[in-house]
C-alpha positions in Angstrom: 45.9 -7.1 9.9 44.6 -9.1 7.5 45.0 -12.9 6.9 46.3 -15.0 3.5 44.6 -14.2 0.4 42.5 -11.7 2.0 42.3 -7.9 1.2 42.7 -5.1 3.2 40.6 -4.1 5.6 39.3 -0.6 3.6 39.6 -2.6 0.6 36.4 -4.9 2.2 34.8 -1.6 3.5 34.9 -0.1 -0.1 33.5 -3.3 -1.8 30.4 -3.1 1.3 30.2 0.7 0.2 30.0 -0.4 -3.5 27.5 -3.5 -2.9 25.0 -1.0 -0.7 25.4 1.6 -3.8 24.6 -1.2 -6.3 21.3 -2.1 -4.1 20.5 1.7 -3.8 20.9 1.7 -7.7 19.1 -1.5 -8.2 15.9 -0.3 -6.1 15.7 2.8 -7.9 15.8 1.3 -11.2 13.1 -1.2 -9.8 11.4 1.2 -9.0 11.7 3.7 -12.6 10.4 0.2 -14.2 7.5 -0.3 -12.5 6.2 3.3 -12.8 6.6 4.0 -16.4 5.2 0.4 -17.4 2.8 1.4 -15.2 1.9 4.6 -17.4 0.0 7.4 -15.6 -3.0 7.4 -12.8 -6.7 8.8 -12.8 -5.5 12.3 -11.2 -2.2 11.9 -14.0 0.3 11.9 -12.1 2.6 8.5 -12.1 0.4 5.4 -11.4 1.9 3.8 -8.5 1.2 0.1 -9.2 3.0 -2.5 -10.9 1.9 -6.2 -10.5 5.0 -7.5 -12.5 5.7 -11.1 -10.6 3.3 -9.8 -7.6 5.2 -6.7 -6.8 2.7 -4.0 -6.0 3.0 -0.6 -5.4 0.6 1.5 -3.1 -1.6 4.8 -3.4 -4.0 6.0 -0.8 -7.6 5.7 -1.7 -8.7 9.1 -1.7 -8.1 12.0 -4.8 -6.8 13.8 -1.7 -3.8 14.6 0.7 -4.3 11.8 2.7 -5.0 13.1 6.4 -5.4 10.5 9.1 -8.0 11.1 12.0 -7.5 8.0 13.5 -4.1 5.4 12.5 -4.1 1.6 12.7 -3.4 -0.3 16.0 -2.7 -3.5 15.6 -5.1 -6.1 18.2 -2.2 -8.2 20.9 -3.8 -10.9 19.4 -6.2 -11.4 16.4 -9.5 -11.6 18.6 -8.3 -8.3 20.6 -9.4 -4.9 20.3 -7.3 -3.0 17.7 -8.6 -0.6 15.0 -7.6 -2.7 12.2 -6.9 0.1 9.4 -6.7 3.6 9.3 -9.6 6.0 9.1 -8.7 9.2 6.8 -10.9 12.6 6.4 -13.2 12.5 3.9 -16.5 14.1 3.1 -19.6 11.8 1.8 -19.5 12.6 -2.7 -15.8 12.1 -2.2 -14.4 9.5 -5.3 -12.8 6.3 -3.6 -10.1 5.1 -6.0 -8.7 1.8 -6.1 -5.3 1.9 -4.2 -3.2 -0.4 -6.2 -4.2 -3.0 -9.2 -6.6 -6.0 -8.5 -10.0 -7.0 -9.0 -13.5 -6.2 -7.2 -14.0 -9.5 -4.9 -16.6 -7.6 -3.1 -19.4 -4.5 -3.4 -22.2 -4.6 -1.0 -23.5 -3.7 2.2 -22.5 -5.1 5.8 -24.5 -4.4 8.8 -25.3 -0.8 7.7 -22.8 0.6 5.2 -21.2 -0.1 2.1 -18.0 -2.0 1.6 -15.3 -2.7 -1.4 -13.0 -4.8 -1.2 -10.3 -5.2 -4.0 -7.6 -8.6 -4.0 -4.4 -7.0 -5.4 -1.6 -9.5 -7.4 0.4 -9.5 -4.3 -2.9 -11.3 -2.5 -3.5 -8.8 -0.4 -7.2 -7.6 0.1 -8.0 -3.7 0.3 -11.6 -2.7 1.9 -13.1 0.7 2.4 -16.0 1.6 4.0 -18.9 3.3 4.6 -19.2 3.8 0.2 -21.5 3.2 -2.3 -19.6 1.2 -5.1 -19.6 2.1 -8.7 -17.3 -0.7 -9.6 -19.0 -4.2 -9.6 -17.2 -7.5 -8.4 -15.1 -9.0 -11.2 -14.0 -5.5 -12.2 -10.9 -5.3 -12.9 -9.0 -2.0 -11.4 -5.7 0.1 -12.3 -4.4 2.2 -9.1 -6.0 5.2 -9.1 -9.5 4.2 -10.9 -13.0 5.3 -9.3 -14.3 2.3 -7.4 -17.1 3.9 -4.8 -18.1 7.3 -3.4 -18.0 7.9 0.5 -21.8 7.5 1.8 -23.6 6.6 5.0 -22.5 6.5 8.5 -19.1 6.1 9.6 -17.6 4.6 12.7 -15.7 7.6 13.3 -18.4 9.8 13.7 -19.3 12.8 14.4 -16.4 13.0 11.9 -16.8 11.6 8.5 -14.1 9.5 7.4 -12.8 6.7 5.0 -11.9 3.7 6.9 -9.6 1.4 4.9 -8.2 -1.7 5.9 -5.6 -4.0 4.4 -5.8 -8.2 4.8 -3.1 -10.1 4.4 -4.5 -13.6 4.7 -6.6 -13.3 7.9 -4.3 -10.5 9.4 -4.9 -6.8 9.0 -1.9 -5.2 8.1 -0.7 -1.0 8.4 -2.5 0.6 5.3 -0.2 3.5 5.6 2.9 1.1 6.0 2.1 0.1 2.3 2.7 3.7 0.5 6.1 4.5 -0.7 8.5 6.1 1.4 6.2 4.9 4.1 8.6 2.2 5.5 12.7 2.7 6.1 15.0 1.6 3.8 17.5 -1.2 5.3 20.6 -1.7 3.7 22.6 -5.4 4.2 26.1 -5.6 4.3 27.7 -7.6 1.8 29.6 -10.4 2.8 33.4 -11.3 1.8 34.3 -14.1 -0.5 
């Protein structure tokens, strides 16, 4: 049953149907937008990054399938062990391309290998390590540009690797959680009038 100047019961299930149709719809224009103002990356296939009011789209940082040797673990609490990003396979000469938009905050050595960092629109921070940079800080970087080469030791030896890391603020984040189709797609219902 259904009260005064309310519809049907399928009536409201149909206009939920509709509204989760219309947010499908939206996303997927959202989405067309952002790639072809975008334009095309490095490699040329669609650039993946659009910083249009601090949306930001995600690549991985390698030319390559990504393959992960080790994933991210987030630490019980901040000061905790964790492995805070995700190490992929890589060989040292490989290119390191910049995974989304931003600018070099950071190109330099710590302890004993090379870092670059890159702070995308959104305000997140990107590192990778162990590299040599070729991009120097202040450089500003589409998604999918040459920033570094893999070099030196890395920390998942006797493997070599590509460890990169996301910041948000002073918390690491899932790198991998950042690349489309990574995370699920939620639907809400829509609410009657």
């Amino acid at each position: 049953m259904h009260g005064p100047g309310q519809p049907p019961r399928a009536h409201r299930r149909a206009r939920r149907g509709a509204a989760a149709v219309l947010v499908c719809a939206a996303l997927a224009v959202t989405g067309a937008a952002a790639g072809s103002a975008a334009g095309r990356s490095a490699d040329g296939g669609p650039a993946t990054t659009s910083a249009q009011d601090g949306f930001v789209l995600y690549r991985g940082p390698l030319l390559r399938a990504l393959e992960v040797q080790r994933p991210f673990e987030a630490p019980p609490q901040r000061w905790a062990a964790g492995h805070r990003g995700a190490d992929l396979a890589a060989q040292d000469g490989d290119a390191v391309v910049a995974p989304a938009t931003g600018v070099v905050t950071f190109a330099g050595t710590v302890v004993d290998r090379g870092v670059l960092t890159i702070t995308h629109p959104d305000g997140r921070r990107s590192s990778v390590e162990p590299v040599r940079p070729v991009a120097a800080v202040g450089t500003a970087v589409a998604a999918g540009d040459v920033v570094a080469v893999v070099a030196g030791p890395a920390h998942c030896a006797p493997l070599p690797c590509l460890h990169w890391g996301v910041r948000e603020g002073e918390t690491y984040v899932d790198p991998l959680a950042l690349l489309p189709g990574a995370g699920p797609v939620v639907l809400l219902p829509a609410h009657d009038r």
